[in-house]
N, CA, C and O atoms as CSV, one atom per row, in Angstrom:
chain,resi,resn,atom,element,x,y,z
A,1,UNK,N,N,-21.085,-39.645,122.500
A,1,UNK,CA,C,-21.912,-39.732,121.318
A,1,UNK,C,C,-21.852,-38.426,120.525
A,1,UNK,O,O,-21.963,-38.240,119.313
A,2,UNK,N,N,-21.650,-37.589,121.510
A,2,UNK,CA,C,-21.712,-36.317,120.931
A,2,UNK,C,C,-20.753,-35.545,119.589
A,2,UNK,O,O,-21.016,-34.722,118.713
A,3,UNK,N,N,-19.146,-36.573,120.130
A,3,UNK,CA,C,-18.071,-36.078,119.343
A,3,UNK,C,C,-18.310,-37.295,118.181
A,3,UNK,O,O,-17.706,-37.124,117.122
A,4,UNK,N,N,-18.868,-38.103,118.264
A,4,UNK,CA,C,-18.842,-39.196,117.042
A,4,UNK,C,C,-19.819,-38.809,116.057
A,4,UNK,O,O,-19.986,-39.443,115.015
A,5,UNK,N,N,-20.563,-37.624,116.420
A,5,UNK,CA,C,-21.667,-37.133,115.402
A,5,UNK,C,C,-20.738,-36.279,114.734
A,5,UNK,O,O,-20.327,-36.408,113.581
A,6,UNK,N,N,-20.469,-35.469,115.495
A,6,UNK,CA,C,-19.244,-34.368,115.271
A,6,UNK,C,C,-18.459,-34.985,114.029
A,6,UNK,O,O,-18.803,-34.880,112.852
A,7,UNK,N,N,-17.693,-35.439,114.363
A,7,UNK,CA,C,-16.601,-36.403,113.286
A,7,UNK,C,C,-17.279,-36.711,112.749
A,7,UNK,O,O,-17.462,-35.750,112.001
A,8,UNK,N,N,-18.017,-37.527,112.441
A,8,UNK,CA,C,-19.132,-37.683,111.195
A,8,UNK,C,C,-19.597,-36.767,110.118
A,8,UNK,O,O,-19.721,-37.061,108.929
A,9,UNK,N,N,-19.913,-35.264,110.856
A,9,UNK,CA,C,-20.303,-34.760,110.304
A,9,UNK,C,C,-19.375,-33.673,109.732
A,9,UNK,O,O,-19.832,-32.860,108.929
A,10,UNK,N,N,-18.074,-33.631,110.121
A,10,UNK,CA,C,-16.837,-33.178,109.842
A,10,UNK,C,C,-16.157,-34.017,108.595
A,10,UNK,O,O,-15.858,-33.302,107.638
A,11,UNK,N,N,-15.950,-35.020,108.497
A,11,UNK,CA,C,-15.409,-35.906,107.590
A,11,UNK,C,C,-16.679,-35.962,106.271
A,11,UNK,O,O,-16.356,-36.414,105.172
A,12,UNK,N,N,-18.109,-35.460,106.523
A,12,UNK,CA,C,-18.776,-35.645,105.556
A,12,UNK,C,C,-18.384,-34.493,104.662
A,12,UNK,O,O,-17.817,-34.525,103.571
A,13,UNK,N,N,-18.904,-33.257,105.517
A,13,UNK,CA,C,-18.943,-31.789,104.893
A,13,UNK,C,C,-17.508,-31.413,104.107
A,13,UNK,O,O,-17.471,-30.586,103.196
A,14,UNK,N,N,-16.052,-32.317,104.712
A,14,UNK,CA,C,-14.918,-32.593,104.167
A,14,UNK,C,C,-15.108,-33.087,102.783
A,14,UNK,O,O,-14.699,-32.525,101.767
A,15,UNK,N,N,-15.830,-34.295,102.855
A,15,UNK,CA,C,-15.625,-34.918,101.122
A,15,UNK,C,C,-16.977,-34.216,100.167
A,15,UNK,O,O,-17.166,-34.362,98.960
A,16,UNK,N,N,-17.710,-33.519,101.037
A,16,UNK,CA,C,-18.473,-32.539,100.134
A,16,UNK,C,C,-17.659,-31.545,99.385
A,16,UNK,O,O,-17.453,-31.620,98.174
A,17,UNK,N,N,-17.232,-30.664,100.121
A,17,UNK,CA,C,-15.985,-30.624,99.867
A,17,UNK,C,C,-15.135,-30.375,98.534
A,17,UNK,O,O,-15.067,-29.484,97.688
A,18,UNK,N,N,-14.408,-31.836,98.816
A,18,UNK,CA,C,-13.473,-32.433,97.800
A,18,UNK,C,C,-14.334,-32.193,96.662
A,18,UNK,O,O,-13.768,-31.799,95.642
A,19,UNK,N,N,-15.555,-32.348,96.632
A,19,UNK,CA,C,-16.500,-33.041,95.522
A,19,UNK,C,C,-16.507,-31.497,94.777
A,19,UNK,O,O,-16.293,-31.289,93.582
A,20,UNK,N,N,-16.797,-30.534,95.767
A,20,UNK,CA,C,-17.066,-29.111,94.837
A,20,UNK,C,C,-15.987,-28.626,94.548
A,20,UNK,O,O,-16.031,-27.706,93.731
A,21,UNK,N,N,-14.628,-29.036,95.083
A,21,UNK,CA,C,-13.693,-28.700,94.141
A,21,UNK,C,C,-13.437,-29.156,92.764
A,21,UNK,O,O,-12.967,-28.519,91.822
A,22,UNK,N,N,-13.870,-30.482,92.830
A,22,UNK,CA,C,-13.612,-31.254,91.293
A,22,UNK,C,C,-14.773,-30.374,90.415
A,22,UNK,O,O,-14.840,-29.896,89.283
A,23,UNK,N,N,-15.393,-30.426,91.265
A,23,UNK,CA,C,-16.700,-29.816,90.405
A,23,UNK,C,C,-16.673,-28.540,89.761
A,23,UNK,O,O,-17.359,-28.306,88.766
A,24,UNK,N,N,-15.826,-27.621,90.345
A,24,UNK,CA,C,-15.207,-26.093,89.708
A,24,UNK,C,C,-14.175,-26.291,89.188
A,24,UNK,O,O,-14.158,-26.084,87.974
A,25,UNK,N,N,-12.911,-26.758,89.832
A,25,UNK,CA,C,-11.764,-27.024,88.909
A,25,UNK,C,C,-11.038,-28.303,88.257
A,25,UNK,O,O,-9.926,-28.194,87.741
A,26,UNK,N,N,-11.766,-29.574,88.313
A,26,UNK,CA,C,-11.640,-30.397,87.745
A,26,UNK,C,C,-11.874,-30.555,86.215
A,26,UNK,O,O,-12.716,-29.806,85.719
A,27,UNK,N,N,-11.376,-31.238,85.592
A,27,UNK,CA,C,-11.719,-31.427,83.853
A,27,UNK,C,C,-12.551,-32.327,83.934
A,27,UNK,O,O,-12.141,-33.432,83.580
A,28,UNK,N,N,-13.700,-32.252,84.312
A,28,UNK,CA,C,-15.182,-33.595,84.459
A,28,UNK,C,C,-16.158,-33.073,83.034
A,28,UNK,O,O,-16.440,-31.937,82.653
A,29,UNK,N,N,-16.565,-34.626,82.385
A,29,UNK,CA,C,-17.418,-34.253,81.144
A,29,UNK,C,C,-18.527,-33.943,82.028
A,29,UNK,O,O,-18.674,-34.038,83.246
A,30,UNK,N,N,-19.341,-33.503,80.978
A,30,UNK,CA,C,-21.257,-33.092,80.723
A,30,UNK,C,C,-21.844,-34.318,81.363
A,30,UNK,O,O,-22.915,-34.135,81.943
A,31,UNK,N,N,-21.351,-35.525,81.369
A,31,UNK,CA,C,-21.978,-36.761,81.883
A,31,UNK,C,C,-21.823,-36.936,83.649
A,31,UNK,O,O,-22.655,-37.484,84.373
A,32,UNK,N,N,-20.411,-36.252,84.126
A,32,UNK,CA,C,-20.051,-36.827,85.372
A,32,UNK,C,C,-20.692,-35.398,86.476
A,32,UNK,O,O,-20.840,-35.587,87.683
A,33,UNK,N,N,-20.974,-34.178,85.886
A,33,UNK,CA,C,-21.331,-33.044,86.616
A,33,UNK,C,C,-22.143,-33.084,87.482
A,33,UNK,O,O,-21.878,-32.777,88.644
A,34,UNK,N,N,-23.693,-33.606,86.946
A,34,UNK,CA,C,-24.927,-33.881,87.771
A,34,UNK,C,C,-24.414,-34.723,89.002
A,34,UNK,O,O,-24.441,-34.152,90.092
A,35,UNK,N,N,-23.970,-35.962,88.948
A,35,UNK,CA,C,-23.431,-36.636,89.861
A,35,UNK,C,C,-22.744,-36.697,90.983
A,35,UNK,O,O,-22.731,-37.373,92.012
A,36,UNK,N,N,-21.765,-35.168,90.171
A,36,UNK,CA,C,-21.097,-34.650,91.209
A,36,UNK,C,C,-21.591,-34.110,92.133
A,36,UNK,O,O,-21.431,-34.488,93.293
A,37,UNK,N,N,-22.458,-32.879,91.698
A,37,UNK,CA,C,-23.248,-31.915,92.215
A,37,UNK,C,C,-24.193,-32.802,93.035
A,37,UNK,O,O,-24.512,-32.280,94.103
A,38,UNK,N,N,-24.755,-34.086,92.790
A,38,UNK,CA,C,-25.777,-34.821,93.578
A,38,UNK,C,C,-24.808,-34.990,94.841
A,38,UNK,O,O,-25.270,-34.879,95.976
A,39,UNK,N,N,-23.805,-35.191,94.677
A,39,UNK,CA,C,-22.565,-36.173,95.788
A,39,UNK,C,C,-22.675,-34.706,96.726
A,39,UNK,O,O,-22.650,-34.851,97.948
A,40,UNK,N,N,-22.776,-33.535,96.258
A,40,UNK,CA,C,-22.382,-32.242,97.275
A,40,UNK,C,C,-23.569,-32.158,97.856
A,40,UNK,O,O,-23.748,-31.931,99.053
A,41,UNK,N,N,-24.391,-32.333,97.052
A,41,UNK,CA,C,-26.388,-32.487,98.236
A,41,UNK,C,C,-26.379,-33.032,99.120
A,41,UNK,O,O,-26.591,-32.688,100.283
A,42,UNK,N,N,-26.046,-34.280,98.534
A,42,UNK,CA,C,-25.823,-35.435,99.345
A,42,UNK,C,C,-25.140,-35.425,100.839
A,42,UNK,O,O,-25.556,-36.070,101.801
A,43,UNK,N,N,-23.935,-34.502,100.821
A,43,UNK,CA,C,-23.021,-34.580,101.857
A,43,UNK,C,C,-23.515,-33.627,102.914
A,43,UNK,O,O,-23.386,-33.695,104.137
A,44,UNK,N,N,-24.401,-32.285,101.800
A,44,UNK,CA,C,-24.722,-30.973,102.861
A,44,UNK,C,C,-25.931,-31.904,103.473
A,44,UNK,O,O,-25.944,-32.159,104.678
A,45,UNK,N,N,-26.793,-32.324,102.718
A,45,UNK,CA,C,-28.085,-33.160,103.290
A,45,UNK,C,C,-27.686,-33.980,104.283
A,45,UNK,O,O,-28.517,-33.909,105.189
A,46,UNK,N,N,-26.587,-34.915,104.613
A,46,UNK,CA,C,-26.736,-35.940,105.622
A,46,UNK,C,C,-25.815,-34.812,106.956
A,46,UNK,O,O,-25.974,-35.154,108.128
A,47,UNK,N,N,-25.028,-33.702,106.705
A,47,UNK,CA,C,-24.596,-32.890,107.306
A,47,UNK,C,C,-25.694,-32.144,108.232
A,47,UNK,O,O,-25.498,-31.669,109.351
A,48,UNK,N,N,-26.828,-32.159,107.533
A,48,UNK,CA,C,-27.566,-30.874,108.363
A,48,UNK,C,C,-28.553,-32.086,109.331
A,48,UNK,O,O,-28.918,-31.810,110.473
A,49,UNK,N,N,-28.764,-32.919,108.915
A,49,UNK,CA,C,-29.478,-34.087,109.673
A,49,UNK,C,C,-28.901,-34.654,110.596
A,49,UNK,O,O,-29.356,-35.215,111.593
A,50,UNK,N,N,-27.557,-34.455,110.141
A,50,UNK,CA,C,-26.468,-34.776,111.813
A,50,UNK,C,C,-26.858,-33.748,113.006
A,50,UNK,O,O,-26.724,-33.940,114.214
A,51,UNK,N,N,-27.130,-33.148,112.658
A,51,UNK,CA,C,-26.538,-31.701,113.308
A,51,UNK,C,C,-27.827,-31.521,114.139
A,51,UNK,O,O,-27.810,-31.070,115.284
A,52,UNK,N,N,-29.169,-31.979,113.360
A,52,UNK,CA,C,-30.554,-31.997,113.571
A,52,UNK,C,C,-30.669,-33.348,114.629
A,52,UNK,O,O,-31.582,-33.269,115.451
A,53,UNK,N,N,-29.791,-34.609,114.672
A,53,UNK,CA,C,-30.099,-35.630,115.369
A,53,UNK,C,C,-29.302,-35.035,117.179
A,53,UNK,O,O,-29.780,-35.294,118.283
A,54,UNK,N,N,-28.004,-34.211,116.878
A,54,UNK,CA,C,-27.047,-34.409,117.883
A,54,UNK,C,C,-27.958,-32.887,118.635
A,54,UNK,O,O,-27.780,-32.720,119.841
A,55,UNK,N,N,-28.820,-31.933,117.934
A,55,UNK,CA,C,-29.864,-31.053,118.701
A,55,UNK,C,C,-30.277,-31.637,119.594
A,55,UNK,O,O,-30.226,-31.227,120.754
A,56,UNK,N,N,-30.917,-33.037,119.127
A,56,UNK,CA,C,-32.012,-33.318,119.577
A,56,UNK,C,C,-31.879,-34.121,120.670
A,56,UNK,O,O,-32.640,-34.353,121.609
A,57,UNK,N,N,-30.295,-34.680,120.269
A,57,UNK,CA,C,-29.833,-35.445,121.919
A,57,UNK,C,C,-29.548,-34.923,122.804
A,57,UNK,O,O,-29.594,-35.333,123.964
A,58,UNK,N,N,-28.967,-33.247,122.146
A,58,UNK,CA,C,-28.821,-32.667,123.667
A,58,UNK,C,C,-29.659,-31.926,124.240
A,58,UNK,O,O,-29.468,-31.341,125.307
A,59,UNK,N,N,-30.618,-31.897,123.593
A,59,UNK,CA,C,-32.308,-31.169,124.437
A,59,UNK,C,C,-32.429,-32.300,125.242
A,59,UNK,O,O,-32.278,-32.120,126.450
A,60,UNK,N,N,-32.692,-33.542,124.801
A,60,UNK,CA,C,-33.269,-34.399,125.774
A,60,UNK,C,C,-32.277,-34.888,126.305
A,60,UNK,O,O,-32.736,-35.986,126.619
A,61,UNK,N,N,-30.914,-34.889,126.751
A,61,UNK,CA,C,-30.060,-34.837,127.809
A,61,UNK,C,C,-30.627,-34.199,128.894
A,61,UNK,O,O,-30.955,-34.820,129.905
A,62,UNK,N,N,-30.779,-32.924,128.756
A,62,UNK,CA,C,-30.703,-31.297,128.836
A,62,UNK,C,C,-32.154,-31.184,129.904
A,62,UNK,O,O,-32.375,-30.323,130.755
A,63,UNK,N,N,-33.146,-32.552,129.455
A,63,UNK,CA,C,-34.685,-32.781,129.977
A,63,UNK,C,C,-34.224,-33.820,131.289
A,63,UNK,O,O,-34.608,-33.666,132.448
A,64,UNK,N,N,-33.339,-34.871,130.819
A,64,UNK,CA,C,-33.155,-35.942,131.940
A,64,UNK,C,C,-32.797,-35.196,133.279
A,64,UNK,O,O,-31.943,-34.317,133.163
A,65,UNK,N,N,-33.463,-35.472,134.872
A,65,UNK,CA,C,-32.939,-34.898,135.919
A,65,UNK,C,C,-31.892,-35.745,136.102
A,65,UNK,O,O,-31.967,-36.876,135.624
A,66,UNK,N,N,-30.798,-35.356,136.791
A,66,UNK,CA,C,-29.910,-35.935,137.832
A,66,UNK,C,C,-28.698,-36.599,136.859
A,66,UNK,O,O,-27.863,-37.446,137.179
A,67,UNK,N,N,-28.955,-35.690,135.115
A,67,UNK,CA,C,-27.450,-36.269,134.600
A,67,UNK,C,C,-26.731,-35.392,133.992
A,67,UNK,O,O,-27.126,-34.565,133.171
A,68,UNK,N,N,-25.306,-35.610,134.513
A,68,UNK,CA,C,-24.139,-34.767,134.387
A,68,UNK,C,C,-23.694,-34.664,133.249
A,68,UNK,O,O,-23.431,-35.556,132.443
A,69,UNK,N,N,-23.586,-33.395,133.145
A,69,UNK,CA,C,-22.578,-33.242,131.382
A,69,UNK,C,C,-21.367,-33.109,131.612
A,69,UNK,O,O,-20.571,-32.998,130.680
């Protein structure tokens, strides 16, 4: 479970990313910017909540007696 958060949260922070490159060196109008910039929130936001869920599985792994990592 651990590496599927991982990858998740690797492939997100990736197309965050992509997004802030268009966003500095892309030719995007006045209309598509905000959007963009929402899409990079977006990616750091579900990034740090990964990161906050896969904590929290391995504390309470970490609590269970008698299981092996």
């Amino acid at each position: 479970m651990k590496y599927v958060i991982r990858i998740i949260q690797a492939s997100t922070l990736l197309g965050g990313v992509e997004f802030m490159a268009m966003l500095f060196f892309g030719n995007l109008t006045e209309s598509v910017k905000p959007v963009v910039s929402g899409a990079v929130l977006a990616s750091l936001i579900i990034s740090g909540v990964l990161g906050i869920i896969d904590r929290k599985l391995l504390s309470k792994r970490n609590k269970v007696p008698g299981v092996l990592s």
